[in-house]
N, C-alpha and C positions, 0 to 999 in steps of 0.2 A: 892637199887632198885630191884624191880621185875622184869619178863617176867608178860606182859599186856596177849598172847594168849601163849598156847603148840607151837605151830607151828612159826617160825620168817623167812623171806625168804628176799633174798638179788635179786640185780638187776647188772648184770654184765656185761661188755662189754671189750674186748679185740682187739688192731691192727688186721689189717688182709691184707691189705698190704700199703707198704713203699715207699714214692719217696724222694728223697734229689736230691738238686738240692742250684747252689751259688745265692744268690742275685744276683752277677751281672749276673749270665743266665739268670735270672729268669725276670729280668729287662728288658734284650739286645733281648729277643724273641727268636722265631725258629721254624723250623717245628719238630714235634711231630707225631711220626708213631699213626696209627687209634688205637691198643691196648692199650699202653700208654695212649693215649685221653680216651679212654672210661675210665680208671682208676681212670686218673685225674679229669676225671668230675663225680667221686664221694667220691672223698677225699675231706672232706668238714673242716677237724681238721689239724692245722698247728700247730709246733713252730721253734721259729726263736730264734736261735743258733749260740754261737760265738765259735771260737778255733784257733791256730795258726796261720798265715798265710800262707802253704809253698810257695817256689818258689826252682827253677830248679838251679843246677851249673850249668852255662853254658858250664863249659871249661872238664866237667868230661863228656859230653853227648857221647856214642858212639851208632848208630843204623849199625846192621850189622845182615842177614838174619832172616829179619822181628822180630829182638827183639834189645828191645832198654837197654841199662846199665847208669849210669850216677849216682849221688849226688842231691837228694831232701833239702832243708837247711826251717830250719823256725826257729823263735827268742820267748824267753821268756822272759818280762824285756829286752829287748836289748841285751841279751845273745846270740848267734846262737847256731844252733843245727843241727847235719849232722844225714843225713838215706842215706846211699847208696844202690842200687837196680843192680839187672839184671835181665835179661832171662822175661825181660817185652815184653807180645807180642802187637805190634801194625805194623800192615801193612799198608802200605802208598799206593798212588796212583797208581807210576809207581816206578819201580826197578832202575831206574836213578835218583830219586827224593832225593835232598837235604833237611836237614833240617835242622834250625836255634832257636835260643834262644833269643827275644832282650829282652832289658829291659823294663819292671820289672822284668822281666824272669819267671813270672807266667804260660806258656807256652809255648810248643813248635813247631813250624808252619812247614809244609815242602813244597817244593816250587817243583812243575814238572819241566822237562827239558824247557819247554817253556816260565819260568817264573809265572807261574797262579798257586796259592796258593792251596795246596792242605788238605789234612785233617790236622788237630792241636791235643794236647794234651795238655789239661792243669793239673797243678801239684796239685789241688784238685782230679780233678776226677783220677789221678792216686794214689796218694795217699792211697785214699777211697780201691779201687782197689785192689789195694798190699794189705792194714791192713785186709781188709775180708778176703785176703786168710790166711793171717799170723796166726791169729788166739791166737799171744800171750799175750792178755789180752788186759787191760787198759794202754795205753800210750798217751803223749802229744797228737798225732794228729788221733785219736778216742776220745777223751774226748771235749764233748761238753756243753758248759754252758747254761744253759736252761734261755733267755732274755725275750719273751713275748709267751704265748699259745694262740692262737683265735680262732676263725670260721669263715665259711663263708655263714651260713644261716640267721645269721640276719635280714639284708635286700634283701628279694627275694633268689632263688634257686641257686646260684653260685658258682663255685670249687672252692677249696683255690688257685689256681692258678691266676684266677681273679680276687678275694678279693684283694688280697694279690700286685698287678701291679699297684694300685693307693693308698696302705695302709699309713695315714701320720705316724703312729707309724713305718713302717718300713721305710719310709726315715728318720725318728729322728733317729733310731738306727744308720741307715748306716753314719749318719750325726756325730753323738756322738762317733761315734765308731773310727770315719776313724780318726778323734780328740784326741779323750783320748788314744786308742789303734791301732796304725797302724800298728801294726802287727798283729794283729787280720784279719777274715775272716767271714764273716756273712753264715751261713749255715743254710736253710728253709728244714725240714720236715714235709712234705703234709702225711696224714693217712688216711686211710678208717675203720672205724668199726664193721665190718659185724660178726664177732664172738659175738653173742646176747650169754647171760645165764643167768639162774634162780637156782639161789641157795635156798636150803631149810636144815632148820635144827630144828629138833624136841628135845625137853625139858621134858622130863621124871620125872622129879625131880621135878619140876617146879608147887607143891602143890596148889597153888593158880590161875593158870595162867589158861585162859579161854580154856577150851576142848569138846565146843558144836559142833553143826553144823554149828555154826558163823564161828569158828575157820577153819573149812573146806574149807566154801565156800567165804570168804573172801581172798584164796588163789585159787582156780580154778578162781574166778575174776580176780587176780591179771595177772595169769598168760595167759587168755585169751583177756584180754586189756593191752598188755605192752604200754609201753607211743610211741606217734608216733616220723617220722626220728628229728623232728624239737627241740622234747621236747628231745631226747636223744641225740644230739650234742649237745645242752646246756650243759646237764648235766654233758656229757662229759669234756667238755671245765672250766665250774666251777670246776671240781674232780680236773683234771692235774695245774688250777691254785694253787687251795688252797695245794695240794700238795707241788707241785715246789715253791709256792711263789716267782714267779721271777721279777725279780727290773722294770718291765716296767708295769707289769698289775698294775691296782689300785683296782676294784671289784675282789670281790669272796677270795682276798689273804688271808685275816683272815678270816672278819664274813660269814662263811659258812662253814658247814650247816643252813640254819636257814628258819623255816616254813613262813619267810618276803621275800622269795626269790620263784619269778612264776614259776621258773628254774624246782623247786625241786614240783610244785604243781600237779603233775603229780603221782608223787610218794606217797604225804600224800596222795593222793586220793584213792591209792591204797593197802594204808596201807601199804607201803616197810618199811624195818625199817633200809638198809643199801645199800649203792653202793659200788661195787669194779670195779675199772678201773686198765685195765693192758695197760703197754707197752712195748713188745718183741724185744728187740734189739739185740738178740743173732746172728738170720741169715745174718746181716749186721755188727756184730763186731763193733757195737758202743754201748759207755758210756754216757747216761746225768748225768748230776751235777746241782745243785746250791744253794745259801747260804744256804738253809735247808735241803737238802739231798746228800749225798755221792755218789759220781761218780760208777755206778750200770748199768747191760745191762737186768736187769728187772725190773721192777717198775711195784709194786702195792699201788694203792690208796685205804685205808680198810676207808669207810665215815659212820659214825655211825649218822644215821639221826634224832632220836629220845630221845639222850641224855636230852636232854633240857624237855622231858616232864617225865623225870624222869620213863627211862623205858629201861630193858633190849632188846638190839636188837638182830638181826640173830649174831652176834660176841661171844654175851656173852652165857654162860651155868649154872645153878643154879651148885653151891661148886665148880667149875673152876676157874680159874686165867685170868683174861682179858687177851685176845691176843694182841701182842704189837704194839704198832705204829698205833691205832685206832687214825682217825683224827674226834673231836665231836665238836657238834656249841657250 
């Protein structure tokens, strides 16, 4: 194969920020301070993620000057598995306030002297919590299995939050999950996109390959019509499937890239000849995984869109070695 022009240019898109949040919050409502809201209503990319369950020892729990000590437990195969903690800061209502553990022991409720419930802790969001600050790699409960990626532009302009409150694939999961795997935990991350980039790489070598005014001005077009929000959450959402291939999508997991997809018609329009989609999970100290990729807190998707027409893309360089882990239709 050839380079078609000198010039090959990519269309890139990276997180720009992150909410995680459990299924059951996510379900049970709440209020949501106005920052947050504005975020959430433009995190339009979700995936829904499974990983241990924890829950609390009850009997190891001590809270004494606004920090809490105790014994996190969660199971693998039926196995348990202890993380003990201190010097957790959580401040309670009143300085006389009790707090309790019941069963399932997923969290921990604290009760004011009057009896009226006061703020809780549950053993995700501490979890989560502790391992960001911890910082020591990939372990049980940062590793998250990557089960379905979606959007929520489809039908009409709605946050993944809303999508996501009456999704039937997300109750199949919680349904299949709480069944085959009960010790498992359904974990939803909502993303926003807003790191847009235009990647450009010129071909020296490349003896044959078009170096007119075509060649120019087929790239100032490109880059002055980038595809709009609707067509780039697609394409979005198609990269991280066919990436992840995870066991609940059915579209996008293999046949894609392929110029049969409206997804990507954006792109031929444009003449792209490749997508790369990042996912930065470093500031939050999480790992995705699943059947086809290794548990990793960066993830790129390198989408070579043009294989199929028998043409070198923005990846390749004339007498270079392909670069690895190109995914082609």
């Amino acid at each position: 194969m050839k380079r078609k022009f000198v010039t090959e240019y990519a269309l890139g898109y990276m997180n720009s920020f992150t909410s995680i949040v459990t299924a059951h919050q996510l379900l049970l409502g709440g209020r949501v301070n106005p920052v947050d809201q504005q975020n959430l209503d433009k995190s339009h990319i979700y995936i829904i993620t499974a990983r241990p369950q924890p829950f609390f020892k009850p009997e190891t729990l001590r809270h004494e000057g606004g920090l809490l000590s105790g014994v996190v437990c969660y199971r693998i195969d039926g196995k348990e598995h202890e993380i003990p903690f201190e010097g957790f800061h959580w401040t309670l209502d009143d300085e006389a306030s009790k707090i309790e553990c019941r069963y399932p022991y997923r969290e921990i409720c604290s009760f004011n002297p009057d009896g009226q419930e006061g703020t809780y802790l549950p053993a995700s969001m501490l979890t989560f919590r502790y391992l960001q600050e911890d910082r020591s790699g990939a372990v049980d409960l940062n590793r998250y299995e990557v089960l379905y990626v979606g959007q929520s532009l489809g039908q009409g302009n709605r946050s993944a939050p809303e999508r996501l409150k009456n999704h039937s694939t997300l109750q199949k999961i919680l349904a299949l999950t709480n069944h085959d795997y009960p010790d498992k935990e359904i974990m939803i991350f909502m993303y926003q996109f807003e790191h847009d980039q235009f990647f450009t790489s010129m071909d020296g070598r490349a003896k044959d390959a078009n170096n007119t005014n075509q060649n120019e001005s087929r790239l100032i077009n490109a880059m002055r019509n980038r595809p709009n929000k609707k067509q780039k959450i697609g394409m979005i959402e198609a990269g991280l499937i066919r990436y992840f291939q995870p066991h609940y999508n059915e579209i996008f997991k293999i046949k894609f890239p392929s110029a049969k997809h409206k997804t990507l018609k954006s792109c031929y329009d444009l003449d792209v000849s490749s997508l790369v989609i990042e996912l930065a999970c470093q500031e939050l100290n999480y790992y995705f995984y699943s059947p086809t990729v290794t548990a990793k807190n960066h993830h790129i998707a390198k989408i070579d869109l043009v294989a199929s027409q028998k043409r070198l893309s923005f990846f390749n360089a004339t007498g270079f070695n392909e670069m690895p882990d190109i995914i082609k239709g």
